[in-house]
Short mmCIF file of the C-alpha atoms (twelve columns), coordinates in Angstrom:
data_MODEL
# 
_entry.id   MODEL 
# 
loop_
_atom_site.group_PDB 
_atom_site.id 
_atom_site.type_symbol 
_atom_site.label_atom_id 
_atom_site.label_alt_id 
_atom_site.label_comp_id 
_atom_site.label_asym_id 
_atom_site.label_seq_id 
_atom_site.Cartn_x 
_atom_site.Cartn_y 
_atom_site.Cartn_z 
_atom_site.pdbx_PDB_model_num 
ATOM 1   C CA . UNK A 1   3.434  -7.502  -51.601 1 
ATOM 2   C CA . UNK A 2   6.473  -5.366  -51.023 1 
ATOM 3   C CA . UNK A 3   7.285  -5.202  -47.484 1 
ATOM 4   C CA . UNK A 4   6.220  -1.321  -46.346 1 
ATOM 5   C CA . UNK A 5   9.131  0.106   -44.731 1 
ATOM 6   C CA . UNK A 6   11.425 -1.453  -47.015 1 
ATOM 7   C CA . UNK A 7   14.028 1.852   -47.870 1 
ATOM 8   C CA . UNK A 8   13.827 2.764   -44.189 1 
ATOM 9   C CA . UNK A 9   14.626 -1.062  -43.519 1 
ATOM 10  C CA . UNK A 10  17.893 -1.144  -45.599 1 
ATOM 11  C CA . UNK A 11  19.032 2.548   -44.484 1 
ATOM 12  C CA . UNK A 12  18.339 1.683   -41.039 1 
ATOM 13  C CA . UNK A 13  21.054 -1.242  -41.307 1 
ATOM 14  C CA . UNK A 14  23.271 0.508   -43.613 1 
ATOM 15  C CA . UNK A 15  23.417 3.327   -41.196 1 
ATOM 16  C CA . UNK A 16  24.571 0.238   -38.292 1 
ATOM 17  C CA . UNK A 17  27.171 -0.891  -41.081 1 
ATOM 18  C CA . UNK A 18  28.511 2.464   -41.449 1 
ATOM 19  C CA . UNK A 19  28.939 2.697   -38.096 1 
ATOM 20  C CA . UNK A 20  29.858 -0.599  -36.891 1 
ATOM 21  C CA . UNK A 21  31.430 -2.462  -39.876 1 
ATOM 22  C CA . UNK A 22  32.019 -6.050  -40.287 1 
ATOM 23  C CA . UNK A 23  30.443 -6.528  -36.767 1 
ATOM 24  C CA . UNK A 24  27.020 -8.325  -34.981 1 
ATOM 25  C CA . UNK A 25  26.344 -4.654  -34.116 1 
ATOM 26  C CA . UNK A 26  25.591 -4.080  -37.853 1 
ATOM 27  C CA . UNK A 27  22.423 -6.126  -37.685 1 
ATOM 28  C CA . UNK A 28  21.326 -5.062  -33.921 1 
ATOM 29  C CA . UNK A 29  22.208 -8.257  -32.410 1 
ATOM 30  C CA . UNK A 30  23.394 -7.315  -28.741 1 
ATOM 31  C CA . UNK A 31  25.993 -9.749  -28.476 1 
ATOM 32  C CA . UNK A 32  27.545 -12.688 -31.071 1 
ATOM 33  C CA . UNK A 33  26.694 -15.159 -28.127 1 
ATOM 34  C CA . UNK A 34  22.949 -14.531 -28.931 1 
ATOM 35  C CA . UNK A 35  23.100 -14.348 -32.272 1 
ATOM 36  C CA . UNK A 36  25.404 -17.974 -32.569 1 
ATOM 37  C CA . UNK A 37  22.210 -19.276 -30.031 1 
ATOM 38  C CA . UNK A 38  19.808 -18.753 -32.374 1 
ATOM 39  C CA . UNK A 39  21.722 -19.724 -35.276 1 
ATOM 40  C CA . UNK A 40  21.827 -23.139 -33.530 1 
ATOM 41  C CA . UNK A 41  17.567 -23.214 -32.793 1 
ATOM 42  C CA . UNK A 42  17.002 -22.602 -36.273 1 
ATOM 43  C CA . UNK A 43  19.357 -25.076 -38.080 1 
ATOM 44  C CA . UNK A 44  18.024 -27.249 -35.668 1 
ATOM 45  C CA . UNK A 45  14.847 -27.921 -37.626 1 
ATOM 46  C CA . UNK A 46  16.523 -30.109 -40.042 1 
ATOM 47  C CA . UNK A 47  16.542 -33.420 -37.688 1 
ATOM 48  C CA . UNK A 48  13.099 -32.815 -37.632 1 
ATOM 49  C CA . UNK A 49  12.824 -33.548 -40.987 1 
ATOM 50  C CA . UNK A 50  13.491 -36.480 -43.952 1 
ATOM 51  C CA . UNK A 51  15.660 -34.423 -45.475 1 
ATOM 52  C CA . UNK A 52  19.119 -34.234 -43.209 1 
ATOM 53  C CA . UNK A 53  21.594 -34.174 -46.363 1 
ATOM 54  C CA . UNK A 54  22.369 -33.042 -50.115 1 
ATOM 55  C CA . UNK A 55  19.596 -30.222 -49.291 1 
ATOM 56  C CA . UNK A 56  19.692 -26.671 -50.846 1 
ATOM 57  C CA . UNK A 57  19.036 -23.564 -48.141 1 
ATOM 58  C CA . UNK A 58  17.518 -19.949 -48.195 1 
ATOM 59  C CA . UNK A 59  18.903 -17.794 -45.870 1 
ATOM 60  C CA . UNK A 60  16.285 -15.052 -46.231 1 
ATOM 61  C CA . UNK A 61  17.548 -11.723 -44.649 1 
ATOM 62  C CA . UNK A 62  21.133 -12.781 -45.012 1 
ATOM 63  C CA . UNK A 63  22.337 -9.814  -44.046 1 
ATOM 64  C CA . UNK A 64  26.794 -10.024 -43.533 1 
ATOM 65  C CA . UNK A 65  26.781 -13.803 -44.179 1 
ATOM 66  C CA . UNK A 66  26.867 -14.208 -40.526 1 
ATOM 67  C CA . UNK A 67  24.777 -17.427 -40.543 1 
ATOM 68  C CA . UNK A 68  26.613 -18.574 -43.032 1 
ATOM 69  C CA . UNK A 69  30.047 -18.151 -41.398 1 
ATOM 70  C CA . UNK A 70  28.703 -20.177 -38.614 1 
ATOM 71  C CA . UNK A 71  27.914 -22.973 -40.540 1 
ATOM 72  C CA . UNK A 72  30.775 -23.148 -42.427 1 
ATOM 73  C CA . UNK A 73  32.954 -23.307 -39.259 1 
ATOM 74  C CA . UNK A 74  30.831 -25.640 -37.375 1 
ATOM 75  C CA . UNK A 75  31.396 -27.997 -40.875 1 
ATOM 76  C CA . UNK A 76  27.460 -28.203 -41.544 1 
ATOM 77  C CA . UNK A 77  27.782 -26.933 -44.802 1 
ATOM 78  C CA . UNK A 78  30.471 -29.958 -46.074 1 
ATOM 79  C CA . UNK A 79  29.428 -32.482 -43.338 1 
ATOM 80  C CA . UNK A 80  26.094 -32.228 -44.962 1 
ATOM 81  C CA . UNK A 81  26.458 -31.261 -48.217 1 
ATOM 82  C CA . UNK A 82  24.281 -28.323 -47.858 1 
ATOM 83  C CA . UNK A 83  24.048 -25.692 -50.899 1 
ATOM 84  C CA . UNK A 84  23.940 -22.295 -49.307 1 
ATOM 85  C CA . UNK A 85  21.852 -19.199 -50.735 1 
ATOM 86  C CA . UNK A 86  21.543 -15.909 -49.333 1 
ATOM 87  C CA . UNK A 87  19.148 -12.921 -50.113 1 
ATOM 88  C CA . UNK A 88  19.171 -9.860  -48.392 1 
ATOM 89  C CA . UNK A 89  17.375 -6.185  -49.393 1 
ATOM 90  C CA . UNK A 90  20.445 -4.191  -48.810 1 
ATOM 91  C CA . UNK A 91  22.874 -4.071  -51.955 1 
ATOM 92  C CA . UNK A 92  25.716 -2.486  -49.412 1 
ATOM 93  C CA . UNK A 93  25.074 -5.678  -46.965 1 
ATOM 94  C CA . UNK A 94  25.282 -8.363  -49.893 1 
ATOM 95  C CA . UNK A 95  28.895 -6.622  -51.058 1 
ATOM 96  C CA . UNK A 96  30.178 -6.610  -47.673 1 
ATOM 97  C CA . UNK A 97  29.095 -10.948 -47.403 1 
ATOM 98  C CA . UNK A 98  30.037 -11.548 -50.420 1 
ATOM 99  C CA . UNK A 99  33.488 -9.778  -49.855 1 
ATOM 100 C CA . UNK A 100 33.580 -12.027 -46.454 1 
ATOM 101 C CA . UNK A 101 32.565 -15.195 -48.367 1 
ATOM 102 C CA . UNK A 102 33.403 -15.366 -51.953 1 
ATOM 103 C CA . UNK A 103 32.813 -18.591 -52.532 1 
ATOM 104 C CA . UNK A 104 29.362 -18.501 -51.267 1 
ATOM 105 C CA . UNK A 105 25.823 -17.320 -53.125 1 
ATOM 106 C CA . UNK A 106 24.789 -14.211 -52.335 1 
ATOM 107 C CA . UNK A 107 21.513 -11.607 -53.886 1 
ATOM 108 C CA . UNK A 108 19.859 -8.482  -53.497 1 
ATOM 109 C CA . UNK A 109 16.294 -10.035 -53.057 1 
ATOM 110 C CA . UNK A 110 13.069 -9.688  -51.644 1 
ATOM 111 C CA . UNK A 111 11.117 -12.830 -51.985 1 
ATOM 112 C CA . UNK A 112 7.875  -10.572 -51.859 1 
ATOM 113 C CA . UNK A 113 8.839  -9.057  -54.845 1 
ATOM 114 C CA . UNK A 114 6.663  -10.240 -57.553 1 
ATOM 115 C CA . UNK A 115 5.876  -14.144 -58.126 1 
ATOM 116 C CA . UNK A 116 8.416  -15.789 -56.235 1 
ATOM 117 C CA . UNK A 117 8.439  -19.416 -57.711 1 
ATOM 118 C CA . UNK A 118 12.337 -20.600 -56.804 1 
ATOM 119 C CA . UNK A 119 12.048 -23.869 -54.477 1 
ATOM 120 C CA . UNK A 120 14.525 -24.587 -51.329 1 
ATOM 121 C CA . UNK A 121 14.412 -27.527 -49.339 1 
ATOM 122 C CA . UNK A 122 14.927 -24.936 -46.217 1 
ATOM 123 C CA . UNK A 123 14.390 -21.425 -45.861 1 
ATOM 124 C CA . UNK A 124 15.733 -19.734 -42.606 1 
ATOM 125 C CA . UNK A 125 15.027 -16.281 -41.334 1 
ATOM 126 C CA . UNK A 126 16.934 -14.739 -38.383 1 
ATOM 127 C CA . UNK A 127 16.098 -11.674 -36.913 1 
ATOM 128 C CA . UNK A 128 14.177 -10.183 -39.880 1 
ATOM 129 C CA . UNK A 129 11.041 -9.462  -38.060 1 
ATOM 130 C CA . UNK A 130 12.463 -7.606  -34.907 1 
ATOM 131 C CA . UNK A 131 12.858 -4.422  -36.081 1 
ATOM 132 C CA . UNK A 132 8.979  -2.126  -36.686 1 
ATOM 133 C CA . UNK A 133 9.605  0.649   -39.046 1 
ATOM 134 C CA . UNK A 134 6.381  1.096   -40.279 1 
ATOM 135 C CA . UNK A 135 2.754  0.698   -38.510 1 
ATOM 136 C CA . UNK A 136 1.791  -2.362  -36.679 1 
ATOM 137 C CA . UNK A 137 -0.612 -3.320  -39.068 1 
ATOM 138 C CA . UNK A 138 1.067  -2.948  -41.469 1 
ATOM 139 C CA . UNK A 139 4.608  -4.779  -39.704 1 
ATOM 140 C CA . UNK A 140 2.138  -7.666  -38.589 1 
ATOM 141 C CA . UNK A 141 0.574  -7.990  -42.301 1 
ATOM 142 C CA . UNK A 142 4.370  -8.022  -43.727 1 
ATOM 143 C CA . UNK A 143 5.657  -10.807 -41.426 1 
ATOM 144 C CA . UNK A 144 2.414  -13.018 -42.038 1 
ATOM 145 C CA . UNK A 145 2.762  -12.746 -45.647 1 
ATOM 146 C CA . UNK A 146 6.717  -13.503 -45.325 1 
ATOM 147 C CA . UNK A 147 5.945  -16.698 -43.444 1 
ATOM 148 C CA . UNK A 148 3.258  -17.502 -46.258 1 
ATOM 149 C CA . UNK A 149 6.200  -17.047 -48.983 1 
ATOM 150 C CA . UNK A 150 9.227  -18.707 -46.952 1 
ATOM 151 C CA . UNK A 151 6.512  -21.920 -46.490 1 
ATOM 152 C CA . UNK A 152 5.538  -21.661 -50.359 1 
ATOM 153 C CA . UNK A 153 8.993  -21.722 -51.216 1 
ATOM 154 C CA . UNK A 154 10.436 -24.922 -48.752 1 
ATOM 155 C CA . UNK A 155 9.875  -28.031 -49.704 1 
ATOM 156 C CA . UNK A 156 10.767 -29.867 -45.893 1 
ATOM 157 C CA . UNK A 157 10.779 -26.980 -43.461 1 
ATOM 158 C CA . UNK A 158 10.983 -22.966 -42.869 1 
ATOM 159 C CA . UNK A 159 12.394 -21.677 -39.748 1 
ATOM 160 C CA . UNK A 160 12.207 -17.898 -38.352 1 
ATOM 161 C CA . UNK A 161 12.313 -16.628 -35.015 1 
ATOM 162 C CA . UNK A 162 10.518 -13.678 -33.036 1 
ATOM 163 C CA . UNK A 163 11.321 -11.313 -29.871 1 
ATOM 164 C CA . UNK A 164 8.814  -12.538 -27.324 1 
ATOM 165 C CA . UNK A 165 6.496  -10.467 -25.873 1 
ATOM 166 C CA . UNK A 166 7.412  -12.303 -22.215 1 
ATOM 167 C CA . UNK A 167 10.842 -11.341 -22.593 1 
ATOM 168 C CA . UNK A 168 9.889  -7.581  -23.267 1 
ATOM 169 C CA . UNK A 169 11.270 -6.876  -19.568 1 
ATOM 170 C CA . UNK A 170 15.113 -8.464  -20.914 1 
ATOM 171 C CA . UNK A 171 14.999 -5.230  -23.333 1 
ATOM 172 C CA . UNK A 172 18.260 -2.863  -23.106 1 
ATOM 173 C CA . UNK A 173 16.127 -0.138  -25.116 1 
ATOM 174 C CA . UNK A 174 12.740 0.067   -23.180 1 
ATOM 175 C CA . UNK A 175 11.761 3.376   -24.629 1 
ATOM 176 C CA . UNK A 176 8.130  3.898   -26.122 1 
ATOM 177 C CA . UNK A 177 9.488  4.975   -29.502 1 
ATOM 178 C CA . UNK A 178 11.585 1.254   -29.442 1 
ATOM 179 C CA . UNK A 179 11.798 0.775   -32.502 1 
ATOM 180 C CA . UNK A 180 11.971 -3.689  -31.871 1 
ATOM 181 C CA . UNK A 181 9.292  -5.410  -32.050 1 
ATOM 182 C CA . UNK A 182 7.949  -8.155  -29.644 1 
ATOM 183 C CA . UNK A 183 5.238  -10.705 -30.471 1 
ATOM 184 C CA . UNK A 184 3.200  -12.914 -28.422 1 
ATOM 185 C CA . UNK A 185 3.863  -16.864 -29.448 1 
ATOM 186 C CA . UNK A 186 0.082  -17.506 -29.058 1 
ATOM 187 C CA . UNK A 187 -0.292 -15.039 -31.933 1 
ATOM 188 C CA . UNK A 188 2.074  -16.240 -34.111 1 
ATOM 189 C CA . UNK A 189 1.155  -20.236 -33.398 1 
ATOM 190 C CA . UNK A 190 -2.637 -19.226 -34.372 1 
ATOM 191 C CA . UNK A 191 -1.421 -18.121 -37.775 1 
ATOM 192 C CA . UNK A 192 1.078  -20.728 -39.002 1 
ATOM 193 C CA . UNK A 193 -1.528 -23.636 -38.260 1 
ATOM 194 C CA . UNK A 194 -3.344 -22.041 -40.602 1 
ATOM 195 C CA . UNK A 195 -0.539 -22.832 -43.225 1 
ATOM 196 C CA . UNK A 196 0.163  -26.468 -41.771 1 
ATOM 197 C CA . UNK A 197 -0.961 -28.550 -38.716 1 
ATOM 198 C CA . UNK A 198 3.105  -29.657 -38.486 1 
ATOM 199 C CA . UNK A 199 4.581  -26.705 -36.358 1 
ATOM 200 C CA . UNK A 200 7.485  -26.764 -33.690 1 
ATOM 201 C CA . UNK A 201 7.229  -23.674 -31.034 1 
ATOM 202 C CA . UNK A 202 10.654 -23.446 -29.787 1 
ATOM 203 C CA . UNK A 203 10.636 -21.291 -26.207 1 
ATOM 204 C CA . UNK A 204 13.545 -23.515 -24.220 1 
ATOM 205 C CA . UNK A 205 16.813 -21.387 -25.339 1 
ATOM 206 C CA . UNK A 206 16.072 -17.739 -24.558 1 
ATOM 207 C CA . UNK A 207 14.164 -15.921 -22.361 1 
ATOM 208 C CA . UNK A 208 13.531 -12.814 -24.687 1 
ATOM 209 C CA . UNK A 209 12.911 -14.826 -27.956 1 
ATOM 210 C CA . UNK A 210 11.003 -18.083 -29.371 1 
ATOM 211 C CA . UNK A 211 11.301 -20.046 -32.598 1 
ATOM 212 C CA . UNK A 212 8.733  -21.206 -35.232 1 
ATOM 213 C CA . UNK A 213 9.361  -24.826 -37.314 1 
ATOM 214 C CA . UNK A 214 6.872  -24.762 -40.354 1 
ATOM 215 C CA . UNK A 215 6.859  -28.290 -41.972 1 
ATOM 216 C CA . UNK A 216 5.639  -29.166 -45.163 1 
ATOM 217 C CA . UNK A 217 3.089  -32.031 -44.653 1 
ATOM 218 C CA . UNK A 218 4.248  -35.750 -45.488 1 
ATOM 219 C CA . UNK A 219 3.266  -37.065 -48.896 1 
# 
């Protein structure tokens, strides 16, 4: 499955880059406060797990290597020996982090593209899902089968997170033709239990947004 609004997807951000630049504004995050936040939630998942060094990580939807620049200067990446990877579906995104970061890994890739067999003992996924380009149906059958792929492909954990349909009200942009997206944690709980009975639901750190932990079952 290719996600549906794919080319609107990467114009819609390349449009903020033009715009914006080397900025948080360049993937809609409102301010870098929020964005650091839930940085933090999702690396967060790893003390959760057996596997809390020498691991290999997916940042899918890497967009400017933000995620990546906070871990590096928090020291998570050395402290932990952690082996970085991003993919993102905008070519003029991946130049821009890979410009920023040359010493890190970054792709043009959609891990619904085709059979998607690489393994990663974390996959991470910030923000990807906020933004409704295409039909509902059709945005809430490409976010199930990207949390189906991003578990396939972890072998401890996947993280993402979600706008919350509660926090709807915290919205700067409450206009009808909103293009953001806001999703009701029952929903999303409901699906990913169907993938594993080890989940996390992560509501404590903001008001407007909640965080998923899907763990691979112990051997």
């Amino acid at each position: 499955m290719e996600m549906p609004e794919k080319g609107k997807m990467i114009k819609y951000y390349e449009d903020l880059y033009e715009k914006y630049g080397y900025d948080h504004r360049s993937l809609d995050w409102k301010d870098p406060v929020g964005q650091r936040l839930r940085y933090s939630v999702l690396f967060d998942v790893v003390r959760y797990c057996e596997k809390q060094a020498n691991f290999s990580m997916l940042d899918a939807g890497s967009g400017l290597g933000h995620f990546y620049g906070y871990l590096k200067e928090h020291g998570a990446l050395g402290k932990l020996k952690a082996d970085y990877t991003g993919y993102d579906i905008s070519p003029r995104l991946v130049e821009a982090a890979r410009g920023k970061y040359p010493e890190a890994k970054f792709e043009v890739k959609d891990i619904l593209d085709g059979y998607f067999t690489k393994k990663f003992d974390y996959v991470f996924s910030c923000g990807v899902f906020n933004v409704r380009l295409s039909s509902v149906y059709e945005h809430d059958a490409f976010v199930k089968e990207m949390i189906m792929r991003m578990y396939e492909c972890c072998n401890a954990a996947a993280a993402f997170n979600f706008l919350s349909e509660s926090g709807a009200k915290y919205a700067v942009n409450k206009d009808k033709e909103s293009v953001y997206y806001y999703f009701k944690p029952e929903e999303i709980v409901e699906y990913v239990r169907q993938l594993s009975p080890r989940f996390i639901l992560r509501q404590d750190y903001h008001p407007a947004d909640f965080t998923v932990y899907l763990l691979k079952e112990r051997r």
